[in-house]
N, CA, C and O atoms as a GROMACS GRO file, in nm:
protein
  240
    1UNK      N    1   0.084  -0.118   0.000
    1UNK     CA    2   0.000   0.000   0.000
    1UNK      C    3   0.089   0.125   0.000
    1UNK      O    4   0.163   0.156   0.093
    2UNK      N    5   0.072   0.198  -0.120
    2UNK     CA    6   0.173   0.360  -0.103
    2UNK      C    7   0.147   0.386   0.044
    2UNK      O    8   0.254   0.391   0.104
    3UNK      N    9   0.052   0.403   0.114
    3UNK     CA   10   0.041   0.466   0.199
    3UNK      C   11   0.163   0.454   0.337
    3UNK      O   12   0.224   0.532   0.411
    4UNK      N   13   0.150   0.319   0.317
    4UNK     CA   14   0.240   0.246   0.464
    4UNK      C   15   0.389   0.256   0.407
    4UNK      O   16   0.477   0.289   0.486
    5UNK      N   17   0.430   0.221   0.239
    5UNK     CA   18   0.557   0.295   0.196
    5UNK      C   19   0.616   0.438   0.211
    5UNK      O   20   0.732   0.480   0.204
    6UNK      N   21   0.490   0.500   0.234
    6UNK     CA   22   0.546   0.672   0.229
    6UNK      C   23   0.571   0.670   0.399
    6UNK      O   24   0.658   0.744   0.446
    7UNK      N   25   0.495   0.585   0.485
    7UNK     CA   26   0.528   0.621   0.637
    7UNK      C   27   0.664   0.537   0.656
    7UNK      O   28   0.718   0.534   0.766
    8UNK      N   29   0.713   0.472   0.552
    8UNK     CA   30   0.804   0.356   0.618
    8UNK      C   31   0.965   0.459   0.590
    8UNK      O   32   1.065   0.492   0.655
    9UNK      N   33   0.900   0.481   0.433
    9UNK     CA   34   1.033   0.566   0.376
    9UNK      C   35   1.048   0.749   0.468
    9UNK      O   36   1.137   0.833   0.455
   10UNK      N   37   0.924   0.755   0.553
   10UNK     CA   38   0.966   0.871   0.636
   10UNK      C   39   1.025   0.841   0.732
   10UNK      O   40   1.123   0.908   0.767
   11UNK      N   41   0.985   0.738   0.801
   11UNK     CA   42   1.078   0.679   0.902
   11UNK      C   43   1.209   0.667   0.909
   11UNK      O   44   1.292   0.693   0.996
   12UNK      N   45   1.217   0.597   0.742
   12UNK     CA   46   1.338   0.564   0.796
   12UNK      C   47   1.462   0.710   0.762
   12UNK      O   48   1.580   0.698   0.793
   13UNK      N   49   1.406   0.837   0.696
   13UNK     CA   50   1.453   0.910   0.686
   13UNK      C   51   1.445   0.971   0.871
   13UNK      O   52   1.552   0.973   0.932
   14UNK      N   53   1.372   0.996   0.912
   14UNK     CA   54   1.409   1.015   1.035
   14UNK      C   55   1.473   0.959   1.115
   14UNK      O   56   1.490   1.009   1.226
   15UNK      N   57   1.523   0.845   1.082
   15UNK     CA   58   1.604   0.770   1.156
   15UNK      C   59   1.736   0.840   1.087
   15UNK      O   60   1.801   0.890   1.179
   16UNK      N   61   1.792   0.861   0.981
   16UNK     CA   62   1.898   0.841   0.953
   16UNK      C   63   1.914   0.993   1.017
   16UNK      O   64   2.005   1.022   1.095
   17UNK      N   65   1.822   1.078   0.975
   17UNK     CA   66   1.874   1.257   1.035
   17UNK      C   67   1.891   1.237   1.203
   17UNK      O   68   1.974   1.313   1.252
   18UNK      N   69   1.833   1.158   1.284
   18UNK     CA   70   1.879   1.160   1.418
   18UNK      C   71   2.009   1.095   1.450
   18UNK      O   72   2.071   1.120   1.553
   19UNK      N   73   2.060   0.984   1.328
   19UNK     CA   74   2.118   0.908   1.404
   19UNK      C   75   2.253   1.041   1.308
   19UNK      O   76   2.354   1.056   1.376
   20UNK      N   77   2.253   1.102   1.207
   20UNK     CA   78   2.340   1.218   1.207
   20UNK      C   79   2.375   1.319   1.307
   20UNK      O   80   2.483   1.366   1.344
   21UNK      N   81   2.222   1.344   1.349
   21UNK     CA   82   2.292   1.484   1.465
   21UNK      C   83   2.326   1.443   1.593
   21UNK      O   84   2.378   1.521   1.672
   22UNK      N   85   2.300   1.315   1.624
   22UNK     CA   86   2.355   1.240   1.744
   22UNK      C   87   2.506   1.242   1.698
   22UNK      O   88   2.591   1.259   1.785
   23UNK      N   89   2.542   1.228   1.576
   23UNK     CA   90   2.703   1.159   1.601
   23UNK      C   91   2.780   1.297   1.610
   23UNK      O   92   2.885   1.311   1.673
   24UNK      N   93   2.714   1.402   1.536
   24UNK     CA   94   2.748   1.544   1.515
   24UNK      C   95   2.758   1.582   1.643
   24UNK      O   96   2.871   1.617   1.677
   25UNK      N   97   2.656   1.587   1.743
   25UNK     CA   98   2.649   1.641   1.869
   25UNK      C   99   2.778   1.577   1.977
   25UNK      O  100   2.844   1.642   2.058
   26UNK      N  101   2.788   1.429   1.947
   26UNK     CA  102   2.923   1.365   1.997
   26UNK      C  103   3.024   1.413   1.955
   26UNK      O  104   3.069   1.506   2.021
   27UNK      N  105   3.089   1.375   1.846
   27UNK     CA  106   3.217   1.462   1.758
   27UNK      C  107   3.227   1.609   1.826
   27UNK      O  108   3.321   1.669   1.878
   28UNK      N  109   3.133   1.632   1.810
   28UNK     CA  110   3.164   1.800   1.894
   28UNK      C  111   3.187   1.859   1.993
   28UNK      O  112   3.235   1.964   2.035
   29UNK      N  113   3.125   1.734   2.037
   29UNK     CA  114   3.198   1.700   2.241
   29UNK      C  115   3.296   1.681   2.266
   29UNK      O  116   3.319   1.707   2.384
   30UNK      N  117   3.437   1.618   2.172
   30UNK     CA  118   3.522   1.576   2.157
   30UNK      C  119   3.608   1.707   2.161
   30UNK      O  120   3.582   1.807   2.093
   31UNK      N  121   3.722   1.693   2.256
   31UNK     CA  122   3.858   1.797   2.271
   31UNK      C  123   3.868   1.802   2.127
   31UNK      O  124   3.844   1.708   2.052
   32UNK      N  125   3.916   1.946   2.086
   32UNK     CA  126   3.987   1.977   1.954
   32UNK      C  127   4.095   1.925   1.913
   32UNK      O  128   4.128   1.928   1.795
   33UNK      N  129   4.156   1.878   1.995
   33UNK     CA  130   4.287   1.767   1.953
   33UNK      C  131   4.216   1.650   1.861
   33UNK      O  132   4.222   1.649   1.738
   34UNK      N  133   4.140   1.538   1.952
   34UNK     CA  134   4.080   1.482   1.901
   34UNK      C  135   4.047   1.478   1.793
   34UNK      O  136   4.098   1.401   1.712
   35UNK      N  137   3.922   1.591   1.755
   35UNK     CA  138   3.849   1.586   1.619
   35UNK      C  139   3.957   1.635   1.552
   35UNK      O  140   3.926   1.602   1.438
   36UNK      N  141   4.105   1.714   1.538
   36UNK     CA  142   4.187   1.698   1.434
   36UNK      C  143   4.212   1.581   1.414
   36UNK      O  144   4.167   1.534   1.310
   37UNK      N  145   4.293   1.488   1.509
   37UNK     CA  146   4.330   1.323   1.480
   37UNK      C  147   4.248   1.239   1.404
   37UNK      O  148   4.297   1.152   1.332
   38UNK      N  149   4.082   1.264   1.416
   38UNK     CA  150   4.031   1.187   1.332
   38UNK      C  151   3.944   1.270   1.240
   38UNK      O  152   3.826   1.242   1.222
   39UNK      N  153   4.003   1.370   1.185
   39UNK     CA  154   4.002   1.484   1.046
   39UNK      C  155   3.840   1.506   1.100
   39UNK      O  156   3.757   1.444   1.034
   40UNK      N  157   3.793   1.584   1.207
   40UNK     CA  158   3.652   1.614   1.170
   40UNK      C  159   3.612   1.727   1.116
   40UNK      O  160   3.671   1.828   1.151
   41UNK      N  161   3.538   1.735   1.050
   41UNK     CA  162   3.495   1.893   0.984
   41UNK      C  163   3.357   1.878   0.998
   41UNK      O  164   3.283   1.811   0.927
   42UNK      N  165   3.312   1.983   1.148
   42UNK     CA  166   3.139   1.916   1.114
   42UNK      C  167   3.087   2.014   0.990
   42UNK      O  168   3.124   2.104   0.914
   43UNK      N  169   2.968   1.924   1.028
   43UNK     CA  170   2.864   1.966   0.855
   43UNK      C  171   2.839   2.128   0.927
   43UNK      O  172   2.847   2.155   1.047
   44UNK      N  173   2.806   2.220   0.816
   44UNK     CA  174   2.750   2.331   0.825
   44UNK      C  175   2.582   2.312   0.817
   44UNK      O  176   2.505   2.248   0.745
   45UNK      N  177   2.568   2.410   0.937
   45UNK     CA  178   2.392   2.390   0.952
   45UNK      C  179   2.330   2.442   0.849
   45UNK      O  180   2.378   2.512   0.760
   46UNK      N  181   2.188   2.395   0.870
   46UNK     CA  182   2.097   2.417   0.761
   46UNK      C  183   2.096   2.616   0.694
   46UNK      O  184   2.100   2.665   0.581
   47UNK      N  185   2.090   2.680   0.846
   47UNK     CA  186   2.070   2.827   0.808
   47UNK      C  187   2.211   2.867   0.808
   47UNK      O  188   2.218   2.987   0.780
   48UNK      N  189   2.299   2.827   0.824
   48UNK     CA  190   2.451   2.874   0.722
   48UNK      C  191   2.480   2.809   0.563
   48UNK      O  192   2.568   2.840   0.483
   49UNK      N  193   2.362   2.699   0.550
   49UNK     CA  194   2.399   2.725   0.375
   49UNK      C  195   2.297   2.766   0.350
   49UNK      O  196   2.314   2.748   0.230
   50UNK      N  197   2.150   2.830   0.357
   50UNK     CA  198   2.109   2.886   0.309
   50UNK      C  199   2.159   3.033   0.317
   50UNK      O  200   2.138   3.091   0.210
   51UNK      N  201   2.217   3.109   0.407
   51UNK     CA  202   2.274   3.219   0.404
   51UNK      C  203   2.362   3.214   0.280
   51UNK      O  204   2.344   3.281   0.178
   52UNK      N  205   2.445   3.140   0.298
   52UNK     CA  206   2.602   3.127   0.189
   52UNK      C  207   2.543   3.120   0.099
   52UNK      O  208   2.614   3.186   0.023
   53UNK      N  209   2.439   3.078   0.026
   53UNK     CA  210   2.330   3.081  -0.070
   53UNK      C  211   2.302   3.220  -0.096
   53UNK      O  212   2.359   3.264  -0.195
   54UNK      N  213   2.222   3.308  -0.025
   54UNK     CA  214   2.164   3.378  -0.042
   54UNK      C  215   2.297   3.490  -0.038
   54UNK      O  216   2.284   3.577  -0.124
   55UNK      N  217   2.362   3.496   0.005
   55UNK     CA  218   2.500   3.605  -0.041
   55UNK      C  219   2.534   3.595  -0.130
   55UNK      O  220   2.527   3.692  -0.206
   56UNK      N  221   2.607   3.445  -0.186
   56UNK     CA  222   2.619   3.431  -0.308
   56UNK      C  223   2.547   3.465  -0.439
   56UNK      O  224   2.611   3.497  -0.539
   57UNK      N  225   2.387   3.457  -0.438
   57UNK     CA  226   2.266   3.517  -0.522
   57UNK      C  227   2.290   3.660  -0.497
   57UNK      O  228   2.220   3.718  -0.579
   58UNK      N  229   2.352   3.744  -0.429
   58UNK     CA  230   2.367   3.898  -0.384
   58UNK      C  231   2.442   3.932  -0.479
   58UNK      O  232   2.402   3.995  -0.577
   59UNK      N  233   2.572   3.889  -0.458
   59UNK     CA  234   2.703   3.932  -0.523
   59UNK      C  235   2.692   3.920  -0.688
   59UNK      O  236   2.759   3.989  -0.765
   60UNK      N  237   2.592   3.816  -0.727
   60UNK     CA  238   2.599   3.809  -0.864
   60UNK      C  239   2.567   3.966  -0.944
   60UNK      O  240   2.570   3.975  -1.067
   0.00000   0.00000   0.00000
């Protein structure tokens, strides 16, 4: 049934965005020594690429 596919495939998208900002929120807990040793670069949040977006659309 589409119906129970569209709740399954939301799920499991919510699973994967929690189990991201959980590891994000850890990594970031981590001394800065650390996250150099194991190269972290966290992700940029949602409203810093839409900004970097929207500057970039400025400057043109």
């Amino acid at each position: 049934m589409p119906l129970f596919d569209d709740l399954g495939r939301i799920g499991a998208r919510y699973k994967q965005a929690r189990s991201a900002r959980r590891t994000t929120r850890i990594m970031n807990a981590l001394p800065p020594e650390i996250q150099r040793d194991l190269a972290w670069n966290p992700p940029s949040s949602l409203m810093a690429s839409i900004y970097r977006s929207m500057a970039t659309a400025v400057r043109r």
